[in-house]
gemmi code that builds the backbone of each chain (N, CA, C; Angstrom):
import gemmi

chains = {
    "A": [
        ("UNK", (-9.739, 36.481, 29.492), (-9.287, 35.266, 30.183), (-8.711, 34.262, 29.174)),
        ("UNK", (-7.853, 33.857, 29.576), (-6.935, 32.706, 28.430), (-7.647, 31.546, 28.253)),
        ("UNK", (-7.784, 31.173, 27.230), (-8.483, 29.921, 26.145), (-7.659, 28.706, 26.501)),
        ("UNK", (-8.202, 27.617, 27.470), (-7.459, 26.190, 27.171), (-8.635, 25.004, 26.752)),
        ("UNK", (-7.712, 24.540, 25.410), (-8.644, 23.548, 25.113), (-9.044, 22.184, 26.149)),
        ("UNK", (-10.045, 21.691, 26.108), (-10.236, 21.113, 26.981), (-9.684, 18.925, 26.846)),
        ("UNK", (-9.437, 19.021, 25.846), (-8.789, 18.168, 25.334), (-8.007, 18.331, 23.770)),
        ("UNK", (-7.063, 17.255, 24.397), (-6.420, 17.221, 23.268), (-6.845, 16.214, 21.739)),
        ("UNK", (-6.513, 17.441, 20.426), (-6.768, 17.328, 19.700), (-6.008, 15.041, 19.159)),
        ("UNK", (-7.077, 14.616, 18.393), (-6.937, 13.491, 17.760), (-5.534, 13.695, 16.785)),
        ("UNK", (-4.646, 13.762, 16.921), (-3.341, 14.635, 16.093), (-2.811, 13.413, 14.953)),
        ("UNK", (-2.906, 12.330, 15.574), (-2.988, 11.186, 14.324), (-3.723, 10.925, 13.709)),
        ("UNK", (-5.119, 10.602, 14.156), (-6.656, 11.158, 12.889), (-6.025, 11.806, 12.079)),
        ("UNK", (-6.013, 13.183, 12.943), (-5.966, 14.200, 11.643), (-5.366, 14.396, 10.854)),
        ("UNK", (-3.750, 14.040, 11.031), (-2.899, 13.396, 10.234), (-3.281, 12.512, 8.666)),
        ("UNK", (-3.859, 11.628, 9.284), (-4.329, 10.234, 8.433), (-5.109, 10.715, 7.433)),
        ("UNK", (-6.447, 11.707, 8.187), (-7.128, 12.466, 7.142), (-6.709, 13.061, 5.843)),
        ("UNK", (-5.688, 14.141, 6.600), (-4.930, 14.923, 5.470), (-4.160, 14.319, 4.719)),
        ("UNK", (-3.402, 13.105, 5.353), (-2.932, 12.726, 4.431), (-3.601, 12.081, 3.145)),
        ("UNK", (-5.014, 11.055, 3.550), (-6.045, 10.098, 2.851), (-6.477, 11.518, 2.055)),
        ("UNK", (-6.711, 12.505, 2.071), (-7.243, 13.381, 1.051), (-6.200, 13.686, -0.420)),
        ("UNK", (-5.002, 14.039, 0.522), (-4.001, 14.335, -0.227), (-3.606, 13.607, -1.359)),
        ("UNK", (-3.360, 12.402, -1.267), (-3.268, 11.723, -1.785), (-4.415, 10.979, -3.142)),
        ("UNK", (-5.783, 11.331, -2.682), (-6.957, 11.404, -3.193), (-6.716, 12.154, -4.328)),
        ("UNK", (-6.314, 13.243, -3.652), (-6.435, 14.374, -5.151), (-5.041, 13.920, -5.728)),
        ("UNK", (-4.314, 13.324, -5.586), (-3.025, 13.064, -6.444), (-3.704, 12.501, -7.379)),
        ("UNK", (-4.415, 11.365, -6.493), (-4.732, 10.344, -7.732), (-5.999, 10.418, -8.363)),
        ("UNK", (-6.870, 11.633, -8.214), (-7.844, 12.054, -9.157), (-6.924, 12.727, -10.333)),
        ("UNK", (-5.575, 13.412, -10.249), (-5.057, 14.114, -11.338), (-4.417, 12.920, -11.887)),
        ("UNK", (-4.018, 12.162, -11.338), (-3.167, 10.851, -12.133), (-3.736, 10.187, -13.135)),
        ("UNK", (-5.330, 10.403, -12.725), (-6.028, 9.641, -13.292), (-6.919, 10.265, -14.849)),
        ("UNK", (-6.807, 11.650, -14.320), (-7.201, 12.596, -15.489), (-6.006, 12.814, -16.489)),
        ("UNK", (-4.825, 13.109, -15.811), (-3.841, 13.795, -16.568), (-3.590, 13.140, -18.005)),
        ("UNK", (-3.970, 12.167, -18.922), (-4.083, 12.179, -19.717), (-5.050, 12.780, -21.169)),
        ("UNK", (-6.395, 13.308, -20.491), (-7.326, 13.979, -21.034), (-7.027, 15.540, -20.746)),
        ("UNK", (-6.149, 16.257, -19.608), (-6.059, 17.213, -19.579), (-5.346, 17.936, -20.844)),
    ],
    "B": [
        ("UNK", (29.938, -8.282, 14.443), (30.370, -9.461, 13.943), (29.218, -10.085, 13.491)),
        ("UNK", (28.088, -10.331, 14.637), (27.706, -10.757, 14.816), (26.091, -10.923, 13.598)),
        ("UNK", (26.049, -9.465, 13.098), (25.652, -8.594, 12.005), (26.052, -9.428, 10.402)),
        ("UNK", (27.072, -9.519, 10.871), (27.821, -10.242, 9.215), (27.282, -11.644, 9.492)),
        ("UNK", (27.108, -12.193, 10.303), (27.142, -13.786, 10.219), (25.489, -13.634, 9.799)),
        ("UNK", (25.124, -12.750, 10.836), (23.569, -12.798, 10.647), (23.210, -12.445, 8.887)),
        ("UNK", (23.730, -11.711, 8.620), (23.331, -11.260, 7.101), (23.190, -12.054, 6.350)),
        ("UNK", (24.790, -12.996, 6.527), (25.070, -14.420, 5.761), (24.601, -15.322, 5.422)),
        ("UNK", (23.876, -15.459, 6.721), (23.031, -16.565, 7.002), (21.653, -16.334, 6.255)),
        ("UNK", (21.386, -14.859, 6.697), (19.875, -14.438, 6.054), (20.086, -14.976, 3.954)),
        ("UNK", (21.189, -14.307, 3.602), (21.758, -14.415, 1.989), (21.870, -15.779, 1.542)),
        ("UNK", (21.863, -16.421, 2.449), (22.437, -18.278, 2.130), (20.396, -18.624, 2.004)),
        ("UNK", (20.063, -18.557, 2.579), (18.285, -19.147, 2.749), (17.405, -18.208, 2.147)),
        ("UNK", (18.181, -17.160, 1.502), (17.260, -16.191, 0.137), (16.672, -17.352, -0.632)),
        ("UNK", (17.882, -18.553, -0.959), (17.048, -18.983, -2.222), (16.193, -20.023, -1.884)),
        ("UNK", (15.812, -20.146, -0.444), (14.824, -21.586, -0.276), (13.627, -20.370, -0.636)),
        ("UNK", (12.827, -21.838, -0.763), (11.263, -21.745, -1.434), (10.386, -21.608, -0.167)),
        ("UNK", (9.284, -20.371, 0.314), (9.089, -19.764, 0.817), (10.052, -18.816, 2.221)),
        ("UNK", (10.904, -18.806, 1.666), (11.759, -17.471, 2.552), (10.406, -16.063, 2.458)),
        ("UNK", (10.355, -15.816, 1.367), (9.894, -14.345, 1.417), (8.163, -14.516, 1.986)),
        ("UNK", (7.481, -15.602, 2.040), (6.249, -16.189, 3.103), (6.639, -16.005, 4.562)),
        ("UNK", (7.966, -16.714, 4.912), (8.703, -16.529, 6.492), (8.386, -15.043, 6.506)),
        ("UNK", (9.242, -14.115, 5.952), (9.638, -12.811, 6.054), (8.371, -12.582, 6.546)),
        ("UNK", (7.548, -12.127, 5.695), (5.652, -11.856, 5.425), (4.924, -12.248, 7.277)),
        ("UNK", (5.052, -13.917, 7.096), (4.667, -13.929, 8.484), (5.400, -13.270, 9.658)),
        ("UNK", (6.577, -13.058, 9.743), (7.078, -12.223, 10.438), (6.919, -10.745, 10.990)),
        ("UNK", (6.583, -10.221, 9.712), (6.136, -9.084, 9.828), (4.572, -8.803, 10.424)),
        ("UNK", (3.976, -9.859, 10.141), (2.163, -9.697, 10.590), (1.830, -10.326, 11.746)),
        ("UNK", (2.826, -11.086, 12.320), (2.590, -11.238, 14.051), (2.748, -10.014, 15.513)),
        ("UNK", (1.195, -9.915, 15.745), (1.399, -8.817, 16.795), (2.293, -9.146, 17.905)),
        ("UNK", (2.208, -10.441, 18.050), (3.486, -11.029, 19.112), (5.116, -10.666, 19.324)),
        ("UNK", (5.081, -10.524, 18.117), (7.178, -10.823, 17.589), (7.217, -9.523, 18.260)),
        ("UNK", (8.142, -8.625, 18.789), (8.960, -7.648, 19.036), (8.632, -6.908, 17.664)),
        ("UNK", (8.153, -5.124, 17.969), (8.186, -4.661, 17.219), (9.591, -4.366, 15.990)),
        ("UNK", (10.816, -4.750, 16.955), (11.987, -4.399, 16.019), (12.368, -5.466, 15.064)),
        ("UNK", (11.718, -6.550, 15.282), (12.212, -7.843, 14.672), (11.193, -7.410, 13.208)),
        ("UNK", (9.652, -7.000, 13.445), (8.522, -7.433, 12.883), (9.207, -6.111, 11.537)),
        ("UNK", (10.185, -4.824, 12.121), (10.357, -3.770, 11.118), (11.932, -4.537, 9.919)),
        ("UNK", (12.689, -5.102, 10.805), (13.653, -5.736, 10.449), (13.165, -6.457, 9.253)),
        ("UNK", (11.918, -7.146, 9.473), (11.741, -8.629, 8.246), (11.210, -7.932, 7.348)),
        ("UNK", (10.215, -7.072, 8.066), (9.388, -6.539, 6.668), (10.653, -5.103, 5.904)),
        ("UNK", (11.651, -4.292, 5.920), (12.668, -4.254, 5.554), (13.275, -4.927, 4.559)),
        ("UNK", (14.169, -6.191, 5.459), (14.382, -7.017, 4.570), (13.877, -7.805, 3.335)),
        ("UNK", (12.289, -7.988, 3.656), (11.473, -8.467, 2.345), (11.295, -7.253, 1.406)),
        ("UNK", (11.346, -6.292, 1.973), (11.028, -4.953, 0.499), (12.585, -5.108, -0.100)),
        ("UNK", (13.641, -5.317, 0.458), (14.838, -5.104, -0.208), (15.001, -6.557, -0.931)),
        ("UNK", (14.432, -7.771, -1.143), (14.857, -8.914, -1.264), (13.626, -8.643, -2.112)),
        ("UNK", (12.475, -7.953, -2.331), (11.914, -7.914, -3.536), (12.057, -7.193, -4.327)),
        ("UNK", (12.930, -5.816, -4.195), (13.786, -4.666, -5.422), (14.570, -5.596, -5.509)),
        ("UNK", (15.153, -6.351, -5.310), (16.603, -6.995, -6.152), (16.268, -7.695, -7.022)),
        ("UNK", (15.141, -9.250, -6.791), (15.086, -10.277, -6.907), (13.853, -9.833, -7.787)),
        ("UNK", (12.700, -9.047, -8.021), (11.226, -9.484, -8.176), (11.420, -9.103, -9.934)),
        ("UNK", (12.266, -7.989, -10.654), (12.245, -7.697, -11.576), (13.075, -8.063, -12.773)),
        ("UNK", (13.953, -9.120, -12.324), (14.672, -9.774, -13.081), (13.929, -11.461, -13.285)),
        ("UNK", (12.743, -11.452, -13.482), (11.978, -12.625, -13.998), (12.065, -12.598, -15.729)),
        ("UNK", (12.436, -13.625, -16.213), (11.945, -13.436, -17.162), (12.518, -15.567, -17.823)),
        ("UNK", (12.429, -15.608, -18.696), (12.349, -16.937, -19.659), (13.314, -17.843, -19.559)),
        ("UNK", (14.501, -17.264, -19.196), (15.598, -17.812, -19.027), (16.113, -17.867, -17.544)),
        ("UNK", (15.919, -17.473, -16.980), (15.797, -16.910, -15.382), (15.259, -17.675, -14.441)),
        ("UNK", (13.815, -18.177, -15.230), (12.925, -19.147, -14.018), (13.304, -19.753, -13.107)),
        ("UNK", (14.803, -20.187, -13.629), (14.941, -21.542, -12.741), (15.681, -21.274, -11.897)),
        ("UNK", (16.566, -19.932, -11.728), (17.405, -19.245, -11.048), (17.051, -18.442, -9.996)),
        ("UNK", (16.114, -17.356, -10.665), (15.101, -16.655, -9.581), (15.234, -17.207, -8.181)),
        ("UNK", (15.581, -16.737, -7.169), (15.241, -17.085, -6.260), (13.834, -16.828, -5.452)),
        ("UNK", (13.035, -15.813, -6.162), (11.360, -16.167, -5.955), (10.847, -17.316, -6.851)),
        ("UNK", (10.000, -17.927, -6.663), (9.566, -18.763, -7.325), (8.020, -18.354, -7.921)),
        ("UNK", (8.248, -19.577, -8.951), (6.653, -19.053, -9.425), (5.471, -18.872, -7.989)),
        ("UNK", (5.263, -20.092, -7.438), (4.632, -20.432, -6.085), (4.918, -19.214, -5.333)),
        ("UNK", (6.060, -18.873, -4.912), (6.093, -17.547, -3.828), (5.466, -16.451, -4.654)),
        ("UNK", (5.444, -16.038, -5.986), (5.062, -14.695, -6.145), (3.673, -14.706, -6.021)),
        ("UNK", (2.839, -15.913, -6.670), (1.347, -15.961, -6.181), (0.957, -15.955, -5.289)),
        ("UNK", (1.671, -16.631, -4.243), (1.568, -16.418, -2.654), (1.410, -14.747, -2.012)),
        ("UNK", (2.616, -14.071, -2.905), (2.660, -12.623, -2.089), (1.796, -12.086, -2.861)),
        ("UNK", (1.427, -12.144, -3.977), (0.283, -11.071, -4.963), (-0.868, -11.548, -3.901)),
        ("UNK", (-1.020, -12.641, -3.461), (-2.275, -12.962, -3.007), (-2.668, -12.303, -2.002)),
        ("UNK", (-1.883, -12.142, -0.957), (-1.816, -12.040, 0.661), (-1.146, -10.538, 1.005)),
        ("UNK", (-0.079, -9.940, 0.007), (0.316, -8.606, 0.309), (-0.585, -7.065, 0.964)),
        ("UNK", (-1.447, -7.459, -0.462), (-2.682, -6.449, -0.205), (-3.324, -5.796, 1.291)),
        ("UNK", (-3.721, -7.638, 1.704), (-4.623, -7.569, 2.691), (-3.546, -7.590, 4.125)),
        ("UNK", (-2.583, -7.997, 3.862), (-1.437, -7.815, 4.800), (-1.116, -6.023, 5.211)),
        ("UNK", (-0.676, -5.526, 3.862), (-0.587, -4.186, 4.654), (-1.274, -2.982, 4.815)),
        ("UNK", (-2.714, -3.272, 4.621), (-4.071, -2.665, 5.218), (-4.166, -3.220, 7.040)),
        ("UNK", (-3.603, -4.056, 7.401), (-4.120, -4.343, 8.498), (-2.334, -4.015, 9.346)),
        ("UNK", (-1.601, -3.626, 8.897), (-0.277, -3.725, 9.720), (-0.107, -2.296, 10.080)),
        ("UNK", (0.569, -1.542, 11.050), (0.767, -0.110, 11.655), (1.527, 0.352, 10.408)),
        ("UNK", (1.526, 0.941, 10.642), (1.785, 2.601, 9.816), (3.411, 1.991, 8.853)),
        ("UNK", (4.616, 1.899, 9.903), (5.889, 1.982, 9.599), (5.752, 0.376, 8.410)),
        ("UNK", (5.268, -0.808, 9.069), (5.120, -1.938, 8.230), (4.294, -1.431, 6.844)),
        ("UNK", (3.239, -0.690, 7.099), (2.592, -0.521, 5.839), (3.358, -0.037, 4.823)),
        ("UNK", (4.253, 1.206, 5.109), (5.325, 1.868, 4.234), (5.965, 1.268, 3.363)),
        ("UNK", (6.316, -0.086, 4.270), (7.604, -0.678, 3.013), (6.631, -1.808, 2.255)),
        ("UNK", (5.955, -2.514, 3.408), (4.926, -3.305, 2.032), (4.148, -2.702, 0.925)),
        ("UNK", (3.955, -1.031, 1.036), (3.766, -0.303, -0.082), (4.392, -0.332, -1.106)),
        ("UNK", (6.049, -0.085, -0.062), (7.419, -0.090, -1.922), (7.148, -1.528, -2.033)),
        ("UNK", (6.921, -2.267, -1.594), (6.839, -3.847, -2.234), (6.268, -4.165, -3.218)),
        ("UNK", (4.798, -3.515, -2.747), (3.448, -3.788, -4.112), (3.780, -2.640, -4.736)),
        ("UNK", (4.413, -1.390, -4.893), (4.977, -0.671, -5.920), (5.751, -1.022, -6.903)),
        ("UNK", (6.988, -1.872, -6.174), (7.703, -2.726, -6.887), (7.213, -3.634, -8.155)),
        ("UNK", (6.633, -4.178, -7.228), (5.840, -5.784, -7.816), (4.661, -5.114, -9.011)),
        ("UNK", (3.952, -4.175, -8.452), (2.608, -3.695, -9.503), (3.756, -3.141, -10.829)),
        ("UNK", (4.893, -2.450, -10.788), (5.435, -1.683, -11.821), (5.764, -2.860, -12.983)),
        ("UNK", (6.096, -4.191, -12.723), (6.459, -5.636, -13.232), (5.293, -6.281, -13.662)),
        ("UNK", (4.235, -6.700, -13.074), (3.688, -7.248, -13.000), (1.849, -6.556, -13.608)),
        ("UNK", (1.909, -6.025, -13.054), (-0.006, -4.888, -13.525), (0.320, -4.387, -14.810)),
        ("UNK", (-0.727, -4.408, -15.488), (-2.476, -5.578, -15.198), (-2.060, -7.126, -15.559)),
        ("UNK", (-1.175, -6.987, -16.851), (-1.122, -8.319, -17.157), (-0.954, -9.476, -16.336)),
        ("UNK", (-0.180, -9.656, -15.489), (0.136, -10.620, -14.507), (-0.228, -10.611, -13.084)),
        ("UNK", (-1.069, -9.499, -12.908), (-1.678, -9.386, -11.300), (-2.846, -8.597, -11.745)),
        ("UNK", (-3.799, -9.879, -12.352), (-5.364, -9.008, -13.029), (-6.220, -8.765, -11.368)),
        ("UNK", (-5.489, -8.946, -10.466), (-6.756, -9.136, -9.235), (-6.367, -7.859, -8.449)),
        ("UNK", (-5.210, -7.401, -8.804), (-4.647, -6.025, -7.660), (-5.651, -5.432, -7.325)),
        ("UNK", (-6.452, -4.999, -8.808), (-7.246, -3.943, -8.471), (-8.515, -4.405, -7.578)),
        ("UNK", (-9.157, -5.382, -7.998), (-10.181, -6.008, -6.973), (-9.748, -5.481, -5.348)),
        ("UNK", (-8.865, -6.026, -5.231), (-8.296, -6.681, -3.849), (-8.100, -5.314, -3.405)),
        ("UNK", (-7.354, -4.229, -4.269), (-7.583, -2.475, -3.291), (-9.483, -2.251, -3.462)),
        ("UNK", (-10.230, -2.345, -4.042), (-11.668, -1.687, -4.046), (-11.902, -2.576, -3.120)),
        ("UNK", (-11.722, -3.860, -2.740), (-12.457, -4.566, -1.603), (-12.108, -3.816, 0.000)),
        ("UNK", (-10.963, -3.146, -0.122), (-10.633, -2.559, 0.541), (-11.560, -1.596, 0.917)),
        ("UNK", (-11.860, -0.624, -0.091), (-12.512, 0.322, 0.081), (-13.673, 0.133, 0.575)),
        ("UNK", (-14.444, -1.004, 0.466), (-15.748, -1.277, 0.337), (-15.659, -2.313, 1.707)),
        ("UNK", (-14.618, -1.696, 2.869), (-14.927, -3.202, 4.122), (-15.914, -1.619, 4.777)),
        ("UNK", (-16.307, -2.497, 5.801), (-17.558, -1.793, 6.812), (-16.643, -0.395, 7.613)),
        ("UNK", (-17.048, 0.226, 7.451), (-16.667, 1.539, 8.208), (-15.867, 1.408, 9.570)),
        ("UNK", (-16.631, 0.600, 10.213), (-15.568, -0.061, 11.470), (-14.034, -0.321, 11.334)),
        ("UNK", (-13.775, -0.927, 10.191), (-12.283, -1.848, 10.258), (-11.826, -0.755, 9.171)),
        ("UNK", (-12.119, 0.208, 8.162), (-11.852, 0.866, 7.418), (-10.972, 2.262, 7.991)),
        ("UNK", (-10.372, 2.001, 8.325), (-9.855, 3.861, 9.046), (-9.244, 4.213, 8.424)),
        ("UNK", (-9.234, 5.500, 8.551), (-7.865, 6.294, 7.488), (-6.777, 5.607, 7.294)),
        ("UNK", (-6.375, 5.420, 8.687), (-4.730, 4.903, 8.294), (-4.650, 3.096, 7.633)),
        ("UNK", (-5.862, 2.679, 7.582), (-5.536, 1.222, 6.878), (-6.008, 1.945, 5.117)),
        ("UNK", (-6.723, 2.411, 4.865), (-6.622, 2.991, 3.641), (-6.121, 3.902, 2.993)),
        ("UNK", (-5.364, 4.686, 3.848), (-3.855, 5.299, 3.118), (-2.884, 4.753, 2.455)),
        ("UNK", (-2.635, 3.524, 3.094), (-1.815, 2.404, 2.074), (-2.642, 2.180, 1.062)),
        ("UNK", (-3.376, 1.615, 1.101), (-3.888, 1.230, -0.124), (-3.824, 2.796, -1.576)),
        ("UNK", (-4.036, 3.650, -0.864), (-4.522, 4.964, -1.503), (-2.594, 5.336, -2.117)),
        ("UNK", (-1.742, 5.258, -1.327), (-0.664, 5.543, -1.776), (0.149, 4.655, -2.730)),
        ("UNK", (-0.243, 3.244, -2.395), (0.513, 2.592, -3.326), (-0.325, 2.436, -4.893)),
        ("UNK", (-1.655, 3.268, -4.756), (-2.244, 3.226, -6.025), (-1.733, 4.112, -6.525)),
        ("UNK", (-1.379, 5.609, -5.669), (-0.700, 6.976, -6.726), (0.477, 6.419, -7.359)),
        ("UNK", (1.180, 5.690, -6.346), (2.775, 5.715, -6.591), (2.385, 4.349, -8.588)),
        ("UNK", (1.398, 3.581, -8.258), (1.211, 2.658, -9.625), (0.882, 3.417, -10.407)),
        ("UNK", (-0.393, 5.064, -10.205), (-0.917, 5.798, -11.695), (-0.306, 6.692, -12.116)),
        ("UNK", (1.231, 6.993, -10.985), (1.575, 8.639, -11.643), (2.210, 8.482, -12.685)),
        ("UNK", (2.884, 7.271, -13.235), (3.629, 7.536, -14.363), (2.459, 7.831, -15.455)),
        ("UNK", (1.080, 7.813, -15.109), (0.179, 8.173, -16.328), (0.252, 9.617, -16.823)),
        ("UNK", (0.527, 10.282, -15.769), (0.840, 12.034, -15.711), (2.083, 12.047, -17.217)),
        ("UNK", (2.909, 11.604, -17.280), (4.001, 11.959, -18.316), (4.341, 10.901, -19.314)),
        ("UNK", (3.871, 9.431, -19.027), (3.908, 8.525, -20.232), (3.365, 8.918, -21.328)),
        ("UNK", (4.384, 8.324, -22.447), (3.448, 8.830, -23.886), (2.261, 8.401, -24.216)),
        ("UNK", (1.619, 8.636, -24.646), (0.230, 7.904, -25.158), (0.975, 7.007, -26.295)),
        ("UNK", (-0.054, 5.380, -25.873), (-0.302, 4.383, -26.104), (-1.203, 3.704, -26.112)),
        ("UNK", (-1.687, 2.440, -27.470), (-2.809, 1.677, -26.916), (-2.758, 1.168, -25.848)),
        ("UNK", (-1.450, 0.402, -25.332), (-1.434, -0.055, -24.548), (-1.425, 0.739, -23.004)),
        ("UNK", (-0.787, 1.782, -22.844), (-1.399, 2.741, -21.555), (-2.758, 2.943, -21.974)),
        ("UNK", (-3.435, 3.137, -22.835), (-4.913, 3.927, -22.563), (-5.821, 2.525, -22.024)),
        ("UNK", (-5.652, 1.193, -22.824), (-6.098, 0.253, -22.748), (-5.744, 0.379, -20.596)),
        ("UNK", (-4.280, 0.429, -20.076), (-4.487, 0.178, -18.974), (-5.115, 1.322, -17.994)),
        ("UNK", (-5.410, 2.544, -18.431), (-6.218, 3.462, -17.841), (-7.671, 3.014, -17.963)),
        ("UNK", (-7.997, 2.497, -18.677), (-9.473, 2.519, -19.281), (-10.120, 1.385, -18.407)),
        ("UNK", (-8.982, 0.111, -17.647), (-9.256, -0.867, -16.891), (-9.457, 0.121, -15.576)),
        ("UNK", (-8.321, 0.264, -15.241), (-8.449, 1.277, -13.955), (-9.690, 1.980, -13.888)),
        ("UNK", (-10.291, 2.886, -14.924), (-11.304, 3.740, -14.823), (-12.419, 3.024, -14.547)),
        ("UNK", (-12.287, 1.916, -15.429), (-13.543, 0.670, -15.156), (-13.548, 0.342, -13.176)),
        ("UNK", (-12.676, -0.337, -13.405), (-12.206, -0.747, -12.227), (-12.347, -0.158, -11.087)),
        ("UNK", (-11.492, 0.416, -10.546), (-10.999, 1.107, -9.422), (-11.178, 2.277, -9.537)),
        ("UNK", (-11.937, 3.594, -10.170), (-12.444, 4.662, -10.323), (-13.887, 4.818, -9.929)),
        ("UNK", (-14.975, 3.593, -9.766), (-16.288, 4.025, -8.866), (-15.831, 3.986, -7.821)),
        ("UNK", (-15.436, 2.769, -7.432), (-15.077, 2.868, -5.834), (-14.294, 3.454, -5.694)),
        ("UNK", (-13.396, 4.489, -5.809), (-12.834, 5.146, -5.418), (-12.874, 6.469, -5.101)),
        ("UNK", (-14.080, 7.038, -6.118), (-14.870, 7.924, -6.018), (-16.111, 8.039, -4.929)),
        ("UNK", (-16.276, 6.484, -4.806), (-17.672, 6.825, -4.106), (-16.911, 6.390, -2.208)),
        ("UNK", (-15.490, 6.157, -2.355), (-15.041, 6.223, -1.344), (-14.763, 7.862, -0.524)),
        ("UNK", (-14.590, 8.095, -1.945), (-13.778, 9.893, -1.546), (-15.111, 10.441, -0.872)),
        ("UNK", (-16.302, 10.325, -1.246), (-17.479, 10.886, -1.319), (-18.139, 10.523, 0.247)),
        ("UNK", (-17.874, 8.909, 0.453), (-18.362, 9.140, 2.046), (-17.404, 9.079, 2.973)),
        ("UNK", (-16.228, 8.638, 2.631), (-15.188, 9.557, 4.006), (-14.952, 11.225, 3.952)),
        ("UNK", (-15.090, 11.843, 3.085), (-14.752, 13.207, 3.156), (-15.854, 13.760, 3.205)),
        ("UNK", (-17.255, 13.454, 2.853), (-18.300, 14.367, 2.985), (-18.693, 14.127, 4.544)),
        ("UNK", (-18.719, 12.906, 4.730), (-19.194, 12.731, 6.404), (-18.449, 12.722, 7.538)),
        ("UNK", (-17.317, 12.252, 7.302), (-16.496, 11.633, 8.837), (-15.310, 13.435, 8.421)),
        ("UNK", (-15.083, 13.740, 7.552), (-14.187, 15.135, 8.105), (-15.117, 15.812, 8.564)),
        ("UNK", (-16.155, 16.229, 8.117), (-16.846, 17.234, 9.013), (-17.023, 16.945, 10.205)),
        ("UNK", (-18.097, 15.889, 10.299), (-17.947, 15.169, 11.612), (-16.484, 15.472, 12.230)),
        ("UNK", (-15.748, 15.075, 12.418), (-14.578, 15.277, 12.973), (-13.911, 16.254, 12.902)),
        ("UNK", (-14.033, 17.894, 12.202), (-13.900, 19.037, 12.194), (-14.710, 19.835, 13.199)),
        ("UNK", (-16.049, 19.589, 13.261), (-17.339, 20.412, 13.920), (-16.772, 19.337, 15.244)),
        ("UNK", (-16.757, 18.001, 15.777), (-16.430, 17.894, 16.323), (-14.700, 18.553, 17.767)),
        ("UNK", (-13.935, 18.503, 16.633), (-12.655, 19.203, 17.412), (-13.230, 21.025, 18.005)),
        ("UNK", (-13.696, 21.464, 16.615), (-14.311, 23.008, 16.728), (-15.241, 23.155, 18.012)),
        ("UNK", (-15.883, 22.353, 18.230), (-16.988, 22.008, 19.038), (-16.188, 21.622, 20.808)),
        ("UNK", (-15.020, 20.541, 20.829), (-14.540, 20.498, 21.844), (-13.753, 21.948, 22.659)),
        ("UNK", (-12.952, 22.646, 21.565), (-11.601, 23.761, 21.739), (-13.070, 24.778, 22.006)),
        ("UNK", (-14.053, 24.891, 21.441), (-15.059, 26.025, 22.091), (-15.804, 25.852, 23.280)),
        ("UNK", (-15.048, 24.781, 24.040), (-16.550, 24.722, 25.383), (-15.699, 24.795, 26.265)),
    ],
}
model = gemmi.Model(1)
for chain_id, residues in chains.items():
    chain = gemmi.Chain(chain_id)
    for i, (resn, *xyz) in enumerate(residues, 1):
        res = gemmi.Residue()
        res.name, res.seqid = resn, gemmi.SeqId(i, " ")
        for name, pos in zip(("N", "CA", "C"), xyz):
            atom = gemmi.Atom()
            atom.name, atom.element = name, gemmi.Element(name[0])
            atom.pos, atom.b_iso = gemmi.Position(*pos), 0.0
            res.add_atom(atom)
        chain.add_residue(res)
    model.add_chain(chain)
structure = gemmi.Structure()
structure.add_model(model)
structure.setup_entities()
């Protein structure tokens, strides 16, 4: 029987998330890249 | 036509003393028409690449920012585009990109405060998308650390940063990503399975 989600996903959250991480790790290397 | 006069007009009142405050309030009224509120804040990122980096000794008096307006916007920028939607936040980002590349550490010793206070408001008013700005216009200020030569003077300004804006930023990463993604992963996983 076919799978429907029952709501729709938070698609801008999740967005925001990935992006707030992404960016996280940029700036954990930005912040190292001189000791590397 | 009507475009040119308007421009004109905008180019003639560049050089009064708080124009780029007008702009600012313009942009942070939920009232104004969203197209007006993208228009000003626009126009103030482009009226601060022209105008913000040609300060210097001989200049003062010409500048059409003034001493008064730039303390005004170092002051109020910050907290301005943590609280504005998404598209406003963008360009008040290139703004304080602008402005931090001129100005940090020496002449805007408070930037960094003013992003960790950020980090550190109550979980309520804190959401991703008001601390993505903050989070992006800090990469776009540390990446030139990735390929600048070593210097006292870069290590001296890493070593503030690390002081600075490296606990909280860490201990930010630590409770939005350890708690609220899962939460909100097991959550979605949890809805699409029932």
């Amino acid at each position: 029987m076919a799978y429907y989600p029952r709501k729709e996903a938070d698609l801008i959250e999740m967005k925001n998330i990935f992006d707030s991480l992404y960016v996280c790790i940029k700036i954990f290397y930005d912040l190292n890249a001189q000791v590397i | 036509m009507f475009f040119f006069v308007a421009e004109k007009t905008l180019k003639q009142i560049e050089r009064n003393e708080n124009y780029s405050s007008l702009l600012l309030t313009l942009c942070e009224r939920p009232a104004i028409p969203d197209e007006i509120r993208r228009a000003s804040v626009i126009t103030f990122k482009n009226f601060i690449k022209r105008n913000w980096p040609s300060l210097d000794a001989s200049s003062s008096t010409t500048n059409p920012i003034s001493i008064r307006d730039r303390n005004h916007i170092k002051e109020h920028i910050v907290d301005l585009m943590t609280r504005s939607p998404e598209h406003i936040q963008q360009q008040l980002s290139d703004a304080i990109t602008v402005i931090g590349k001129c100005d940090f550490p020496d002449q805007w010793p408070t930037l960094l405060d003013t992003m960790v206070r950020q980090f550190q408001q109550p979980s309520t008013q804190n959401s991703f998308q008001s601390i993505n700005g903050v989070l992006k216009t800090a990469h776009s200020l540390f990446e030139r650390y990735r390929y600048e030569q070593k210097s006292d003077e870069l290590w001296l300004e890493i070593k503030l940063v690390l002081e600075k804006f490296a606990p909280a930023f860490t201990e930010l990463f630590k409770v939005k990503f350890d708690k609220k993604i899962c939460f909100f992963f097991v959550k979605e996983i949890f809805i699409y399975s029932h």
